[in-house]
N, C-alpha and C positions, 0 to 999 in steps of 0.2 A: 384353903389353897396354900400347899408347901409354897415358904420364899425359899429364892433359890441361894445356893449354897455359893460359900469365898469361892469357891474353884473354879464355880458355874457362873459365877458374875467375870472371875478373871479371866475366862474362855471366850465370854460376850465382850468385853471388852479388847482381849488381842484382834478378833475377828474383826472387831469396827474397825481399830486403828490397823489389819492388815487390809479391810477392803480399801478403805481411805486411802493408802496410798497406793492400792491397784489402780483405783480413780485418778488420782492425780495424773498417775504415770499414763493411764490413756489418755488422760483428757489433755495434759499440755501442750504435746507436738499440735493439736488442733490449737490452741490456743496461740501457741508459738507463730506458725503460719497465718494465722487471724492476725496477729498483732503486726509483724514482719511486711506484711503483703499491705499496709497501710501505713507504714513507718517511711521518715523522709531515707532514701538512702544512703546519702552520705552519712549521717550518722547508724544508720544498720551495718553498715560496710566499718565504723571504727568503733561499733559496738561487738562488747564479748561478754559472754555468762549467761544467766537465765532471761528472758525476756516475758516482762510481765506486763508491758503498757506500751502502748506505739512511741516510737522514738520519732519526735513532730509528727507530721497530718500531712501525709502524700496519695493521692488518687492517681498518681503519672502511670504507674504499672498497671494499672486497670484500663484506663484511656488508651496506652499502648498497646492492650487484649483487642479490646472491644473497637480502636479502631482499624485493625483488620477486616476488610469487607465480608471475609468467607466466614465469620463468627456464627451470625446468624442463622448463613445456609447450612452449619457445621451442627447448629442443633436441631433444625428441622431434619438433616438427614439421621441425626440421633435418634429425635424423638421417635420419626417413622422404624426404625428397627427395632426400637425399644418395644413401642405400640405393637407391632404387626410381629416381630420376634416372639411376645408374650401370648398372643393368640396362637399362634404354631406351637410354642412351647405346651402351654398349660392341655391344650387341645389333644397332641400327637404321643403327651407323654401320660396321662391321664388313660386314655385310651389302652396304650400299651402295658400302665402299669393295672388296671382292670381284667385283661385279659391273662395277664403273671397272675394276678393271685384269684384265678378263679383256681378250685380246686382238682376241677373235673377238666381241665386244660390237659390234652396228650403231650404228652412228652417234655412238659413243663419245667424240669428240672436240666434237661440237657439246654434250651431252650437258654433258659439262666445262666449257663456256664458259658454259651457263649455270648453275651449280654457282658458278661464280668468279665469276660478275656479281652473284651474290648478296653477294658480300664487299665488293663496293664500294659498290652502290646498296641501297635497302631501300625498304615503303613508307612508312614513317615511321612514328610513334609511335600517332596518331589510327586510321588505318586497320588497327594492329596488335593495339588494343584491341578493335575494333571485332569483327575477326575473331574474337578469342577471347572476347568476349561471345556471340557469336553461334553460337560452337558450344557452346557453355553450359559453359564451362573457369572465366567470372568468377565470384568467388570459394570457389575450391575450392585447393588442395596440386595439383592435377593440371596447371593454369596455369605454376605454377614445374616444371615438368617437360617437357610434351610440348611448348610451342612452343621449348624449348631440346633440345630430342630429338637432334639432330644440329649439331655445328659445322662449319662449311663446310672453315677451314683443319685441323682434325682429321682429317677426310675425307680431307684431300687427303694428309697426314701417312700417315696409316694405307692408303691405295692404293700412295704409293709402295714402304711396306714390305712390301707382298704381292707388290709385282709384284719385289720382289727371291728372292725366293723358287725354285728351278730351275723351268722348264716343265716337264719330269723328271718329277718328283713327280704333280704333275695327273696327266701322261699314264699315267705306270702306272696310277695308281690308276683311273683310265675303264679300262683296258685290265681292270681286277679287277672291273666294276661301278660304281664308283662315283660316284654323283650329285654336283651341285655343294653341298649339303647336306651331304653326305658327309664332301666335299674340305674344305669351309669347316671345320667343328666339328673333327674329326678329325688334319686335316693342316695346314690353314694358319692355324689361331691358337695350336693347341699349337709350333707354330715362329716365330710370331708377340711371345710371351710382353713382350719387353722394350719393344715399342712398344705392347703392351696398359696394361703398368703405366704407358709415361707417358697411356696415354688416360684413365686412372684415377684419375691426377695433376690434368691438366688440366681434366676433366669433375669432381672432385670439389671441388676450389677453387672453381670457380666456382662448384658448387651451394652451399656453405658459404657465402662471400664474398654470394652476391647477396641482394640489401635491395632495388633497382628494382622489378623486375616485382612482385614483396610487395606493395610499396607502393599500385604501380596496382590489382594482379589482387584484392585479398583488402581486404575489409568487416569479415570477422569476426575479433575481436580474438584469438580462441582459437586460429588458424590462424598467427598471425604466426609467422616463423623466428625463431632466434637472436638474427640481424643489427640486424633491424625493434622486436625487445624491448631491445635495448641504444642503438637511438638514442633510443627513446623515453626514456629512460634520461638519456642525455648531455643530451637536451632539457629532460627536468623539471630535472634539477639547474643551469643551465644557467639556467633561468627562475627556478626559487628561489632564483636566487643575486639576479638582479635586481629582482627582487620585495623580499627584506630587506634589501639594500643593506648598508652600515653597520651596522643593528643586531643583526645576526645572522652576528658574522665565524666561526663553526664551518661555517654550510652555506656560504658561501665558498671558508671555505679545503677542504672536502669534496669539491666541483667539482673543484677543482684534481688530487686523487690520481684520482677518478672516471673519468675520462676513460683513466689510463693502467691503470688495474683492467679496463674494460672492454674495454679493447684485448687484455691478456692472455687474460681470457674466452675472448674470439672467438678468439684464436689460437692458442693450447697444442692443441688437440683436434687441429688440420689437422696442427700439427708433428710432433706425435707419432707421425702416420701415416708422414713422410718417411722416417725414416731405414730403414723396411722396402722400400720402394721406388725406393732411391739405387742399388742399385747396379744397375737397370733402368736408371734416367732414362736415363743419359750416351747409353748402348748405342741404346735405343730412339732418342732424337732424331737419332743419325749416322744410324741406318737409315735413318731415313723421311726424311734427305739426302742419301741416295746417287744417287738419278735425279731427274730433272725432272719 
């Protein structure tokens, strides 16, 4: 076995020390905000530079999240669009991208175009409402679900990965009986599996993450997500800070940790999900770049 050459060691070597500090550089802001969001805050508030260890041992910003009553209802309304989002999702787009990449599909390329023109134009905000007032979706949980039922680039992600799939396969399976019903549950998602997990990735971020449509679609306070219960959140404190001004420097300096408590809130849950799902990602995203 050739060892490898000065040039080939000092190429492995830049690459370590240039991932290394790609690592850093994502990894800190998490680090920062970990540390921050448990720090006492008066000295966070007259602390400045990199922060690498809690400045004293404060849980007040957390106590201040969580003792909001609507917390909890904020992540059962989460959960439930999460849950019930991901079944609509994986279900309607799965479906749709099956029927894209059959190849004996009529008209299957116009079909596409207009699929993709949806990614660039939309009818805008006004008329978006309108629709989903109109089929009586405004203010329900079911708003933040079915007009996001399908992602157009998701789509097109999860068609290219079926149609990698052999033509083989189908055709036995027709040759045994079998329907396209069949093919789909049966054969071509249980081979599917690694572009599943990232559809599950993508479509669940985003149902966690969203706070827009909330905003618009839902009236009723008891309905709000997560997301919609922690800005209100960052808002009040945020207003009470300028409301006491001067006289009152604890909800001041409270604001201050506030902010990075309720970022951890919202984001421990989704992370926690990843690492059951990493070793799909990588697989799944080449898949669905292997054809055009």
């Amino acid at each position: 076995m050739n060892r490898p050459t000065l040039s080939e060691r000092c190429f492995d070597l830049g690459n370590m020390l240039l991932l290394t500090l790609l690592m850093m550089v994502t990894i800190y802001p998490l680090i920062y905000v970990a540390f921050a969001s448990i720090s006492d805050a008066g000295q966070l508030m007259a602390f400045s530079g990199l922060l690498w260890k809690p400045l004293g041992f404060s849980l007040d910003a957390y106590a201040s999240v969580f003792a909001n009553p609507m917390i909890l209802k904020g992540y059962a309304n989460t959960f439930f669009v999460v849950v019930v989002g991901l079944v609509f999702n994986i279900l309607l787009t799965s479906l749709g991208a099956y029927a894209l990449s059959r190849k004996g599909l009529k008209y299957r390329k116009q079909i596409m175009l207009f699929i993709v023109f949806t990614m660039f134009f939309s009818g805008g905000l006004i008329p978006f409402y309108l629709v989903v007032k109109g089929v009586g979706l405004a203010n329900t949980l079911w708003a933040l679900i079915i007009p996001q039922a399908i992602n157009t680039f998701n789509l097109i992600l999860m068609k290219t990965a079926f149609e990698s799939i052999p033509d083989a396969l189908e055709e036995s399976a027709k040759m045994d009986g079998a329907n396209d019903f069949v093919i789909l549950f049966r054969i071509v998602l249980p081979l599917s599996m690694p572009v599943i997990a990232v559809m599950l990735l993508y479509y669940g971020v985003s149902h966690w993450n969203s706070w827009f449509h909330a905003l618009i679609f839902l009236q009723d306070r008891s309905m709000y997500p997560l997301q919609l219960i922690l800005r209100e959140i960052l808002l009040q404190g945020e207003a009470s800070t300028m409301a006491v001004g001067a006289s009152d420097t604890d909800a001041a300096m409270l604001s201050v940790t506030l902010k990075y408590a309720t970022i951890i809130v919202a984001t421990v849950p989704i992370l926690l999900v990843y690492p059951f799902l990493q070793k799909y990602f990588v697989k799944g995203a080449l898949i669905g770049a292997i054809k055009g």
